[in-house]
VOPAGU-2260 file (C-alpha; in pm, 1 decimal, decimal comma):
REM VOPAGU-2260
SITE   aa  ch    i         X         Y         Z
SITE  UNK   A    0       0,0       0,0       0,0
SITE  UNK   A    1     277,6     216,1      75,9
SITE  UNK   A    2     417,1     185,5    -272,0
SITE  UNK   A    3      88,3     257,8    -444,2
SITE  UNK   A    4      65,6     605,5    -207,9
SITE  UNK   A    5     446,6     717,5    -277,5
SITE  UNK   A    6     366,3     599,8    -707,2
SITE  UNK   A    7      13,8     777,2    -683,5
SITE  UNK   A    8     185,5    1058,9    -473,0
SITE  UNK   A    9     479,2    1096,8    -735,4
SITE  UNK   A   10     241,5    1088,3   -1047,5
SITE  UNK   A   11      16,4    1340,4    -910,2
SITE  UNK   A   12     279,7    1591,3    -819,2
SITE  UNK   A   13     453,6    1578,6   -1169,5
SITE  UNK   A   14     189,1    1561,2   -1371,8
SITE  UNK   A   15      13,1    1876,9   -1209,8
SITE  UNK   A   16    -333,1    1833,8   -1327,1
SITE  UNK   A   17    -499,4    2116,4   -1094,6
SITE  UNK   A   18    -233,8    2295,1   -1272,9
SITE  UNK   A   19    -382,0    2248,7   -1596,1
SITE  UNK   A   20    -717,5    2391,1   -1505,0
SITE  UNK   A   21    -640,2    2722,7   -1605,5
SITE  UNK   A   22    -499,0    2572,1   -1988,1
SITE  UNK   A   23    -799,7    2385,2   -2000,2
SITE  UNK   A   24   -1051,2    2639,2   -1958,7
SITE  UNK   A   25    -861,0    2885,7   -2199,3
SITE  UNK   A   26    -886,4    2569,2   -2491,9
SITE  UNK   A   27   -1188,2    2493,4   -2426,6
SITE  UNK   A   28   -1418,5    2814,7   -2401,8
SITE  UNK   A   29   -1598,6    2795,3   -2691,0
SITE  UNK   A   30   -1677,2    2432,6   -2633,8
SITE  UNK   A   31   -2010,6    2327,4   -2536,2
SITE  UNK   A   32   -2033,7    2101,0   -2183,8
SITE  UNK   A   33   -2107,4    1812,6   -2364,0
SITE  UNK   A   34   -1769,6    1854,1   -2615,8
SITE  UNK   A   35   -1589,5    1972,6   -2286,0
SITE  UNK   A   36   -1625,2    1620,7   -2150,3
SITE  UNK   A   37   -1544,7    1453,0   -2422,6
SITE  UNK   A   38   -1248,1    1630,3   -2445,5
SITE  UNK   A   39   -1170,2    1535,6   -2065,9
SITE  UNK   A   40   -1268,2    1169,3   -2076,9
SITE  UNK   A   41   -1022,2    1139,4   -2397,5
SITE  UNK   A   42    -738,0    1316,4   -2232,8
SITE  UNK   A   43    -764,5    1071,4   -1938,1
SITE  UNK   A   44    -754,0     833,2   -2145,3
SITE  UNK   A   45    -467,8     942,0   -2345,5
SITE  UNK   A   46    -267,2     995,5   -2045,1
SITE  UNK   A   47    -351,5     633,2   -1903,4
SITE  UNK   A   48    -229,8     474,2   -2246,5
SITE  UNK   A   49      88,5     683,7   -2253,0
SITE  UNK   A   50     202,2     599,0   -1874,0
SITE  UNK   A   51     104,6     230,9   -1954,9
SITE  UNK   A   52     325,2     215,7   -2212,9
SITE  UNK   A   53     601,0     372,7   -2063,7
SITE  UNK   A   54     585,3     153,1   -1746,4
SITE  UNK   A   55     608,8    -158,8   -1971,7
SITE  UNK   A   56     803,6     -65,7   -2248,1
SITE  UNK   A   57    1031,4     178,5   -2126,4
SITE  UNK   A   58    1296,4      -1,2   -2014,2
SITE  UNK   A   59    1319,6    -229,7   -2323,3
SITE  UNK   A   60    1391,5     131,1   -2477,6
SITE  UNK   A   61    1676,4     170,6   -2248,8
SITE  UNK   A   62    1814,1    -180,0   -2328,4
SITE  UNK   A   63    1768,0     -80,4   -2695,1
SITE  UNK   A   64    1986,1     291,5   -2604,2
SITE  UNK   A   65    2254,7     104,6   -2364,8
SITE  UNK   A   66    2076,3     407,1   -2075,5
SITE  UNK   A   67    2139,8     287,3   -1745,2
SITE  UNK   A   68    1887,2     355,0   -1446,3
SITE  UNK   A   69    2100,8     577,7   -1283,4
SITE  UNK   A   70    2180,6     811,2   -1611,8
SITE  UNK   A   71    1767,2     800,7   -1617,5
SITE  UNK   A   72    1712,4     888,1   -1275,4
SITE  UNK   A   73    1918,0    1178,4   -1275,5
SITE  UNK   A   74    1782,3    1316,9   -1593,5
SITE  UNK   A   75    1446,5    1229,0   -1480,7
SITE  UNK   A   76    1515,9    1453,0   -1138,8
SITE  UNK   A   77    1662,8    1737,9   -1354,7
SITE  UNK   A   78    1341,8    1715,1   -1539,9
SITE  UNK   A   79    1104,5    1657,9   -1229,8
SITE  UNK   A   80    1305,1    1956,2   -1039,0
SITE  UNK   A   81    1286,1    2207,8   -1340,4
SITE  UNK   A   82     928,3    2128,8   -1394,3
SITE  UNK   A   83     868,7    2181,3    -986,5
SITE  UNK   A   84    1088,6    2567,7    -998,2
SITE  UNK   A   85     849,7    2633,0   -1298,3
SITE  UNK   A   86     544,0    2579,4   -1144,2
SITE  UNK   A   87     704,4    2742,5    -774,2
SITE  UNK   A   88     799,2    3109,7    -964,1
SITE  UNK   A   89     436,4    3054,7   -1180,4
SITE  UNK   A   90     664,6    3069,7   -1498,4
SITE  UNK   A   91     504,0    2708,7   -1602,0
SITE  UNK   A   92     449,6    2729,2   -2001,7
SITE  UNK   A   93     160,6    2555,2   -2105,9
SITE  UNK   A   94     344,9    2426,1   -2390,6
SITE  UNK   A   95     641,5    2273,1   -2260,9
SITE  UNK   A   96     841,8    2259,1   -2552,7
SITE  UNK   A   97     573,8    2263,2   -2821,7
SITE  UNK   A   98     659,5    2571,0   -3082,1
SITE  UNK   A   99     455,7    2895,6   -3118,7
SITE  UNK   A  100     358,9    2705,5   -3469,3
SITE  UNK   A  101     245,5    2395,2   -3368,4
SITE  UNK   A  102      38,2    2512,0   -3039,3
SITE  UNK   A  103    -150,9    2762,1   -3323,5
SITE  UNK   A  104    -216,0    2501,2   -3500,3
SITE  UNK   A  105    -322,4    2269,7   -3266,0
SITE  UNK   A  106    -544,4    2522,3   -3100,1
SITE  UNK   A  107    -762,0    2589,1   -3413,2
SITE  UNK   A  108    -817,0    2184,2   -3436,5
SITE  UNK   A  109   -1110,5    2006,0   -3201,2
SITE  UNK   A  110    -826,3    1661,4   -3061,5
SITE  UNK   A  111    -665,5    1887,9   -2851,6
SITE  UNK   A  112    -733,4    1571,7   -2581,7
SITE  UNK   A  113    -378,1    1411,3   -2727,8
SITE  UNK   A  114    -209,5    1682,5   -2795,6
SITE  UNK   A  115    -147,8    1950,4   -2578,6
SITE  UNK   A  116    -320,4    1834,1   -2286,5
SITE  UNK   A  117    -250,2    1440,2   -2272,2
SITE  UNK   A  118     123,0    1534,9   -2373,4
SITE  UNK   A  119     311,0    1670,6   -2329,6
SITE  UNK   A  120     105,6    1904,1   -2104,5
SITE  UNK   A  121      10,4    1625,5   -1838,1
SITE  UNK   A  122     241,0    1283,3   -1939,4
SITE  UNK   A  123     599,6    1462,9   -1988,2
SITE  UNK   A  124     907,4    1424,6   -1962,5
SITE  UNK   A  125     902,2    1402,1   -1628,9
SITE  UNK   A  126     640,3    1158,1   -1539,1
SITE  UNK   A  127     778,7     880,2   -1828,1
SITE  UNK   A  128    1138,5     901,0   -1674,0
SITE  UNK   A  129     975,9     875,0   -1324,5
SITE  UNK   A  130     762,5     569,8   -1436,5
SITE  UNK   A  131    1039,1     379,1   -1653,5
SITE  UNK   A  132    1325,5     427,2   -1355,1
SITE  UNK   A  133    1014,4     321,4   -1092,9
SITE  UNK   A  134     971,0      -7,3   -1289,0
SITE  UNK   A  135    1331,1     -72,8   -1296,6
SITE  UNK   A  136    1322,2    -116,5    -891,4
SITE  UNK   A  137     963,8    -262,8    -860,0
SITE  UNK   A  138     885,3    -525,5   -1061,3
SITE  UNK   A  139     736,1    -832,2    -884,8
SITE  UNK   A  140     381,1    -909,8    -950,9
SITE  UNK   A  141     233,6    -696,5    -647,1
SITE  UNK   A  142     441,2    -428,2    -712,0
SITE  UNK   A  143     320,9    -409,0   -1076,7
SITE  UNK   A  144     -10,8    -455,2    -973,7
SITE  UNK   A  145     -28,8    -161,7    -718,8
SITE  UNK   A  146     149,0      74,0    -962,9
SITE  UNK   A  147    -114,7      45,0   -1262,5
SITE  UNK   A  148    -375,1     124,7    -980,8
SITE  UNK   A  149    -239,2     395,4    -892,4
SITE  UNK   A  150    -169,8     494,7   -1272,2
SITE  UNK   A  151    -575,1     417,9   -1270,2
SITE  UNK   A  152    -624,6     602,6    -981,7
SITE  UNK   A  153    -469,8     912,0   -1124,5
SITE  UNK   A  154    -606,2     877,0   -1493,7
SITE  UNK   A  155    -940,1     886,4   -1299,0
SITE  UNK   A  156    -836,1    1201,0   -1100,4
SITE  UNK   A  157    -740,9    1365,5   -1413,9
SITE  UNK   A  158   -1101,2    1262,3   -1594,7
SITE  UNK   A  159   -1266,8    1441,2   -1288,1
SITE  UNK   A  160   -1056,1    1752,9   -1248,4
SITE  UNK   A  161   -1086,1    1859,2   -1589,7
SITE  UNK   A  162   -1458,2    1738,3   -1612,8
SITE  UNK   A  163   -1483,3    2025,9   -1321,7
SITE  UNK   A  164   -1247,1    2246,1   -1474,3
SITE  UNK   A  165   -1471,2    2531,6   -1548,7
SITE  UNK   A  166   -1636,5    2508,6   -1190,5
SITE  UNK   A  167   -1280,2    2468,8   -1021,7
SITE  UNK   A  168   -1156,9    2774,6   -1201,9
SITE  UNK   A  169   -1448,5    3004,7   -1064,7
SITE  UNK   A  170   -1428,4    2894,3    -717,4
SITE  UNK   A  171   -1042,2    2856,0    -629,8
SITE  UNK   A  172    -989,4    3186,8    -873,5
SITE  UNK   A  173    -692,6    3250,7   -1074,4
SITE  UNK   A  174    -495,1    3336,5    -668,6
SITE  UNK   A  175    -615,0    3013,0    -542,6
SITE  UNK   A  176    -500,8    2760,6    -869,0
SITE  UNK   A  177    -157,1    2923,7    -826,7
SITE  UNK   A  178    -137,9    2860,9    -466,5
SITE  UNK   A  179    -214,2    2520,9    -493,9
SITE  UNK   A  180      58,2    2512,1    -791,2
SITE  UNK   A  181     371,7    2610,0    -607,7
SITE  UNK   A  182     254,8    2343,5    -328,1
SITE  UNK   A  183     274,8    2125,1    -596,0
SITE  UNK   A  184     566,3    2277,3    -738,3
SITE  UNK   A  185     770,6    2210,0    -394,6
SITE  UNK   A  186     691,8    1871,5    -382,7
SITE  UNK   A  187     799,5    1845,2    -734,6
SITE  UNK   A  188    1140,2    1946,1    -652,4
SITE  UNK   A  189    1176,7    1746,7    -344,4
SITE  UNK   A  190    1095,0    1464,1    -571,2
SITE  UNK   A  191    1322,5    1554,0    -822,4
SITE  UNK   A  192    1625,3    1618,5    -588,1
SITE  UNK   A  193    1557,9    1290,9    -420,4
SITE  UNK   A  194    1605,1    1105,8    -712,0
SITE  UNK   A  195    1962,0    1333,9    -821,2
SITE  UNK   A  196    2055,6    1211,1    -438,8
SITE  UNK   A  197    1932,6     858,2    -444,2
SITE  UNK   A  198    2142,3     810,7    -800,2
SITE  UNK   A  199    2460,3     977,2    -678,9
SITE  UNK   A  200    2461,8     768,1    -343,7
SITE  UNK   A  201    2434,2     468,8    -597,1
SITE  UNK   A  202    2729,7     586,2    -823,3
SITE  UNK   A  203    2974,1     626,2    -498,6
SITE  UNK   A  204    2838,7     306,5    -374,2
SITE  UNK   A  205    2964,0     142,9    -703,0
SITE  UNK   A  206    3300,4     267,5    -682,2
């Protein structure tokens, strides 16, 4: 149980989806409530698939790249860290490394669901690194088991925080959505620094 609260915990923090209320609302003003939770069932969905698939697969990748765990843990906490300072100064782009072309163009198309919000808006960098190095140490049938819950558990999260997007937005207010952010943000970084620590320790171990 432990494992499934410290995965769930992990997953939650990085991927930031009260964070993503704000981006939501903005791409989906014009939609009607209906299209609106379409839009949010799809993206949880879409996120689901992608962290799936990056539990499972993602280390065959790294077989396939000669990566070690520890070279993927550290860039993973750069990545986790960086994502947590963003969202602790506010300065979080809601593009993450999509152009100013491509996020015009995707915002004049309807399947925004994949792309921005699925990824890499919610399943980043930082939550595929987190997920692939997690596997890597917790792999035994329970283990396994308890991680796709929580993966379940926070695709579900994500479903209902976006399905209340427009309701969150006018009751925590644009003051309370970046409070709540830079909490997140913190424990980001703690959880990005951990991992930097936890690979280090390993590296002088091995020497």
């Amino acid at each position: 149980m432990e494992l499934f609260i410290f995965l769930f915990a992990a997953l939650f923090s990085v991927l930031n989806p009260i964070g993503t209320v704000p981006i939501f609302v903005g791409l989906t003003q014009d939609y009607s409530k209906k299209e609106r939770s379409k839009v949010s069932l799809w993206t949880s969905i879409n996120v689901f698939i992608i962290l799936i698939i990056s539990f499972f697969v993602g280390k065959y990748v790294l077989e396939f790249f000669g990566i070690t765990i520890t070279a993927l843990r550290i860039a993973g906490g750069i990545i986790i860290a960086s994502s947590g300072f963003s969202l602790l100064n506010g300065k979080f782009s809601k593009n993450r490394g999509i152009n100013k072309k491509v996020a015009e163009d995707i915002q004049g198309r309807n399947a925004i669901a994949l792309t921005p919000l699925a990824m890499p808006m919610l399943a980043g960098p930082g939550s595929i690194s987190l997920l692939i190095a997690f596997y890597q140490e917790h792999n035994t049938t329970n283990e396994i088991i308890y991680s796709c819950l929580a993966i379940v558990v926070v695709s579900i999260l994500i479903y209902i925080i976006l399905h209340s997007a427009h309701y969150l937005a006018k009751f925590l207010g644009a003051s309370g959505i970046v409070a709540i952010s830079r909490i997140v943000g913190f424990l980001t970084i703690s959880i990005g620094i951990q991992y930097i620590i936890s690979s280090v320790l390993a590296i002088i171990r091995g020497i």
